[in-house]
N, C-alpha and C positions, 0 to 999 in steps of 0.2 A: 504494500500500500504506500503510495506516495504522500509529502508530505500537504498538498493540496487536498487529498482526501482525508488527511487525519485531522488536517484545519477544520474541513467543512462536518467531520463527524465533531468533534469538539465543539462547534459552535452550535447546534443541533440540541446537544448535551446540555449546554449554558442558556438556549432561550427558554430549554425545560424549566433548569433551575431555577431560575430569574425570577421568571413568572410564578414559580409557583411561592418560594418566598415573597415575593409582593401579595400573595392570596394570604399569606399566613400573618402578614404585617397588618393588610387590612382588614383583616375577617374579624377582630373588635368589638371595630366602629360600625359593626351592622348594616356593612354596604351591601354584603352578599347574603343572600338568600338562601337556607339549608342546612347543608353539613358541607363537608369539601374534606377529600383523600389524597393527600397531597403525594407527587412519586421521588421525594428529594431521595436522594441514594443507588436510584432503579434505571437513571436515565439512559445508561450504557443499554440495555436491555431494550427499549424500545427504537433506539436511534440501532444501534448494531443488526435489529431483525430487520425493520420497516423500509430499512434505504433500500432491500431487493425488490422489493413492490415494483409492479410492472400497473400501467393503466387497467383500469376495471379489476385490479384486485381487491377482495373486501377484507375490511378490517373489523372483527368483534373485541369490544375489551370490555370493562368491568367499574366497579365504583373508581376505581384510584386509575381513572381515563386521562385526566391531561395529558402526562408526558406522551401516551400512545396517538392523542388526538394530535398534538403539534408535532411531531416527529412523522405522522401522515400528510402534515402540510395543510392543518388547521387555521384556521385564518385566528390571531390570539386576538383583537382587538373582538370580535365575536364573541370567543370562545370566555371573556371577561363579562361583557354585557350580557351573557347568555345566567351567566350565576350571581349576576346582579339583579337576575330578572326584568330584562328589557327587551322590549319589542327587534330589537336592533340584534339580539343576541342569536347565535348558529340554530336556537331552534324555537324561534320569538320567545322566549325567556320563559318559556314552561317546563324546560328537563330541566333547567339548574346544574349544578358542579357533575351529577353522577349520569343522566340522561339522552346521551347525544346521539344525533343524527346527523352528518354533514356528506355528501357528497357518499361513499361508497364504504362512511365510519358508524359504526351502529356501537352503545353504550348501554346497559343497564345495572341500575344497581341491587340488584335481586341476584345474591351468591349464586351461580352456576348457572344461574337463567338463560344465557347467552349456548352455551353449550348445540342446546338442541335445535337451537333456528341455527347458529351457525353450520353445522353441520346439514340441515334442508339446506341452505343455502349452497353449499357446495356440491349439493348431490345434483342443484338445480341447474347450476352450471354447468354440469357433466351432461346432465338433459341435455340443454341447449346448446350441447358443441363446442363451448369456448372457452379458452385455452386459460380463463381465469383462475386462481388461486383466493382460499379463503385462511386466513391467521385468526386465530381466538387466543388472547391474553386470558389467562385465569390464575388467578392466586392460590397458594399449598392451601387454604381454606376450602377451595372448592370441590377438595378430592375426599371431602366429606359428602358432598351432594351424590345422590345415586344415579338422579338425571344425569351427569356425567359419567357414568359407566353405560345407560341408554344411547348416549350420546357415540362413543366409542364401539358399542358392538355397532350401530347401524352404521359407523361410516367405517369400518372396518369391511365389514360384508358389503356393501352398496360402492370400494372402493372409492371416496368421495376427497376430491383435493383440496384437502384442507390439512395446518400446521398447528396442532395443538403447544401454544406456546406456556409454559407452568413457569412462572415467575417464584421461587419458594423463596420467600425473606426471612423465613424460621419462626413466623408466630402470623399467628391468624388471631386475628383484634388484639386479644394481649394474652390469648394461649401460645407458650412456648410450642414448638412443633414435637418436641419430644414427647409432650404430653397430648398431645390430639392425633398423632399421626403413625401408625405401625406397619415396617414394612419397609420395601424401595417405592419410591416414585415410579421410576424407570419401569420396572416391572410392573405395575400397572398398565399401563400400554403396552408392555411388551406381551403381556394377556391376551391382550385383542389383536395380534401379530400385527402392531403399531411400532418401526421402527423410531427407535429413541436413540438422540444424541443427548447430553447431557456434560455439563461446565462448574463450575465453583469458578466465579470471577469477575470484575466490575471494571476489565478492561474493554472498552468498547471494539477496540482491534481484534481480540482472540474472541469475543460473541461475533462480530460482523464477520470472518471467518468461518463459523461455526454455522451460522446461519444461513449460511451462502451455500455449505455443503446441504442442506437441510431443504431451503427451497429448489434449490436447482433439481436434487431429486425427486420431488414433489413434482418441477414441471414436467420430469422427464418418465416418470412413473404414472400420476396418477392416483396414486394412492398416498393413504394417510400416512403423515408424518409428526413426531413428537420431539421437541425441542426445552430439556429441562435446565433452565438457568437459574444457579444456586446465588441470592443476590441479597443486598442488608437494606431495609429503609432506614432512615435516619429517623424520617418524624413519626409523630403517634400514628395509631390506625388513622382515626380523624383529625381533630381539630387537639383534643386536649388527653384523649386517653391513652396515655402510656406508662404500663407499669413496670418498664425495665431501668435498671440503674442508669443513671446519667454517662457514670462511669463506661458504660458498656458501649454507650453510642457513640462513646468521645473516641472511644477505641474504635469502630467501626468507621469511621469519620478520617481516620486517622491511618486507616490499614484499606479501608476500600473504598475512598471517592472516586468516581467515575472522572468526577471533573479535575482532579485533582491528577489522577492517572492519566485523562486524556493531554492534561496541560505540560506535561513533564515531556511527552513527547514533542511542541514546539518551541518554539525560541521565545525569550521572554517578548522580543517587539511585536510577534505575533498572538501571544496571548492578552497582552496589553489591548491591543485594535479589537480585537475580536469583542471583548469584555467591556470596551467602551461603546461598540455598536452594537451588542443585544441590551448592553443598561439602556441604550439610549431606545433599540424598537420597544423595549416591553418598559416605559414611563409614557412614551408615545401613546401605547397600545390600551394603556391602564386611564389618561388621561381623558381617551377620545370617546371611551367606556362609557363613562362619567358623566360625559358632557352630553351623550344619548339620550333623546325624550325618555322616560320611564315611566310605566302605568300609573294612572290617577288612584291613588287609594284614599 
């Protein structure tokens, strides 16, 4: 990978960030509407799978959608208005932070809900001949849902092109994974004879490698694929509930930033520019948000 690519994935990385600390700065003062999942620590993980996306592939993700929606090429200035509940927002301000629909990105925040439309959907495309691919994001939480093992035998038998992406951060709301979850990952799909790769790491180089083997055979098969990225979030599940030591995050923070990792590979005058042009799109973005008519209450 050249160093124009690890630019452009780094910067991918940073407008995640960005943006979503300005959600967490202002979520307060009562601008936003709901709850909000913020993906700080996870970015590598969405920019590293999403940059294979070819036109007309679809995207499923889950409550903690941001970084998946902007690393699809989310328009942010929307996607702010949108959890502000404004007219002006990606889906007139009635999904909020977890809800979205844009262009060929579908969101719900109902644990594993996604699972089994995303999976029609890819069988749908097989229907109709087209060469498209379907990704569903899903947290180590949803491997409690059963609907995702329905999910899994029918697109196993029905061969359906779709990338079961398992994002595991190691706790689901603020269950440690040790305690909710028995077993491998891995092998859960590999049950449904669902070839699984699988990483431990928040380098966005070694995922966007990894990912690349994962779609490509995806295009070139047809059939289901599972991609298990071992990855840490930083902030609470939501807005305030986090019951792990501070200590622990500082460590995590310290041992696997994405942005941190991805920046080490540019030179400082290039991290500099970069950092000055997403602070400056997402104040822009956040600003013009703001200034959007918003419903009379």
């Amino acid at each position: 990978m050249d160093q124009a690519e690890l630019a452009k994935l780094y910067r991918e990385m940073l407008r995640i960030r960005r943006f979503e600390e300005q959600v967490l700065e202002a979520f307060p003062s009562g601008l936003f509407y709901g709850t909000t999942h913020t993906y700080i620590g996870q970015e590598a993980n969405a920019v590293g799978v999403l940059d294979h996306l070819q036109p007309g592939d679809i995207v499923f993700s889950n409550h903690r959608c941001h970084g998946h929606f902007l690393a699809y090429g989310g328009d942010m200035q929307g996607l702010y208005a949108e959890m502000m509940g404004k007219p002006s927002g990606v889906g007139a301000g009635r999904g909020g932070s977890q809800h979205i629909h844009w262009k060929d990105f579908y969101s719900n925040g109902v644990l594993g809900s996604t699972a089994p439309v995303a999976t029609g959907a890819a069988l749908a495309e097989k229907l109709k001949g087209s060469k498209n691919i379907v990704v569903i994001f899903l947290g180590d939480g949803a491997l409690g849902q059963g609907v995702l093992y329905e999910s899994l035998n029918l697109a196993s038998l029905g061969g359906a092109p779709i990338l079961f992406v398992i994002e595991n951060n190691q706790i689901a709301q603020t269950t440690p994974i040790e305690l909710g979850l028995a077993g491998s990952i891995a092998q859960r799909f590999e049950a449904f004879d669902i070839f699984t790769r699988e990483i431990d790491s928040s380098d966005v180089q070694e995922i966007h490698a990894l990912a690349k083997e994962s779609v490509t055979e995806l295009r070139k098969t047809g059939r289901p694929e599972a991609l298990v990225l071992n990855t840490r979030r930083f902030g609470p599940h939501s807005k305030g509930d986090d019951t792990r030591d501070p200590k622990e995050v500082e460590q995590m923070r310290q041992e696997r930033d994405p942005i941190s990792i991805g920046g080490s590979k540019l030179n400082d005058a290039e991290v500099s520019n970069i950092g000055n042009e997403v602070g400056e799109e997402v104040r822009i973005a956040f600003e013009a948000a703001k200034k959007t008519p918003g419903y009379a209450l």
